[in-house]
C-alpha positions in Angstrom: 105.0 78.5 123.7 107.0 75.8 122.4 107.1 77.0 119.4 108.8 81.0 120.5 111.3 78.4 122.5 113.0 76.8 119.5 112.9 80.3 117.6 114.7 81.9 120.7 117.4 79.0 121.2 117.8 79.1 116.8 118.4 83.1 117.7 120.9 82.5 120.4 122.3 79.8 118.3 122.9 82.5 115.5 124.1 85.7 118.2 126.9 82.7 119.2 127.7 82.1 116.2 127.8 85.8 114.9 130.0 86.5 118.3 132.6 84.3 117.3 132.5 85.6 113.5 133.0 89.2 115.4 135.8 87.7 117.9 137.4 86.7 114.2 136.8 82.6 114.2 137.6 81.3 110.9 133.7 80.8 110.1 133.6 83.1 107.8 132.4 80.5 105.0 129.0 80.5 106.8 127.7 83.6 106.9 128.2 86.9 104.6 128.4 84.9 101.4 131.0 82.9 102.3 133.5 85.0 101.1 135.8 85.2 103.7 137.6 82.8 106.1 138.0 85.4 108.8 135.7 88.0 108.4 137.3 91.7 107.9 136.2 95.2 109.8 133.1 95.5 107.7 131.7 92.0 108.0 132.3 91.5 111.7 130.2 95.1 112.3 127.7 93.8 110.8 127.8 90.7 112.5 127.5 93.0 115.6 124.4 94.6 114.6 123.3 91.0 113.8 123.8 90.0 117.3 121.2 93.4 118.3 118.8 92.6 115.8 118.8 89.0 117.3 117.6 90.0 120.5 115.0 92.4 118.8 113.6 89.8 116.6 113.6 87.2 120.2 111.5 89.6 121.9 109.2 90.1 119.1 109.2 86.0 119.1 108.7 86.1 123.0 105.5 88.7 122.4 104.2 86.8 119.6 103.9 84.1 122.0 102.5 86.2 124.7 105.4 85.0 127.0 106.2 88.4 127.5 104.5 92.3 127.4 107.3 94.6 126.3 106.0 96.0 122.7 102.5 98.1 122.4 100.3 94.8 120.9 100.3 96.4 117.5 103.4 96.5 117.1 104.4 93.0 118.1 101.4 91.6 115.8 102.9 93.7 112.9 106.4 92.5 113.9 106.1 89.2 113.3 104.6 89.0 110.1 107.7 91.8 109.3 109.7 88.8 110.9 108.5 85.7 108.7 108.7 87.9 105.8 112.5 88.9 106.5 113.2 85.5 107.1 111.5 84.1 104.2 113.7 86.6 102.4 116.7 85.2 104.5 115.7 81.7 103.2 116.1 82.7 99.9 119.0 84.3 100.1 121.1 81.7 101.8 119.6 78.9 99.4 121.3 81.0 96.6 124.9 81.7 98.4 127.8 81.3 96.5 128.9 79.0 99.6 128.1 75.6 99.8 128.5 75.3 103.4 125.9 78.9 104.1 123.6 77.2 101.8 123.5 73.8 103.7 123.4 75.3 107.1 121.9 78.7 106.9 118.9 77.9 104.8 117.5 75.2 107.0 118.4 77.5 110.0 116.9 80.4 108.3 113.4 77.9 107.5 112.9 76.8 110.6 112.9 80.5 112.0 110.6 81.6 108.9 108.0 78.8 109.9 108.4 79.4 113.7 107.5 83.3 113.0 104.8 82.3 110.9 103.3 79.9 113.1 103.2 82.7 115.6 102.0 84.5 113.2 99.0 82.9 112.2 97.9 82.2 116.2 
């Protein structure tokens, strides 16, 4: 159970994080590639969608962890190996970001949730 905690505070870490991005904070450097300062109409979308997926992905975490009963158990076994795969990808793909200070903070972030979903995974 401690385990589906730290993933669920790293998610609400993240849905913060990817509020302020949408409420246009001048974060832009960590996330999306680190392209933009202030995200524009595109990015912040999808840093609303983020923000849904988050609470998906906590719920599979929660389920995982049998903390809760929402998802038919097939699903929620088959979501969290989806969800340590994705993340794996996520890890990848923030270690190879154009921006210094998305790969310093994202990748770890991104690791942590990877090995959180894979413990879970493996129970």
């Amino acid at each position: 159970m401690t385990v589906a905690v730290v993933g669920v505070v790293l998610l609400g870490c993240l849905a913060a994080f990817q509020v302020l991005l949408v409420a246009g904070a001048p974060l832009g450097r960590y996330a999306w590639g680190g392209q933009h300062v202030v995200l524009p109409v595109t990015l912040r979308i999808g840093s609303a969608v983020s923000i849904a997926l988050y609470a998906v992905f906590a719920l599979v975490v929660l389920q995982a962890a049998d903390a809760v009963d929402v998802l038919p158990s097939g699903q929620a076994d088959v979501g969290i190996w989806v969800l340590t795969a994705y993340l794996g990808i996520g890890v990848v793909m923030n270690a190879v970001s154009r921006s210094r200070p998305e790969r310093l903070i994202m990748t770890p972030v991104a690791l942590a949730l990877a090995a959180v979903c894979l413990v879970l995974a493996l129970q």
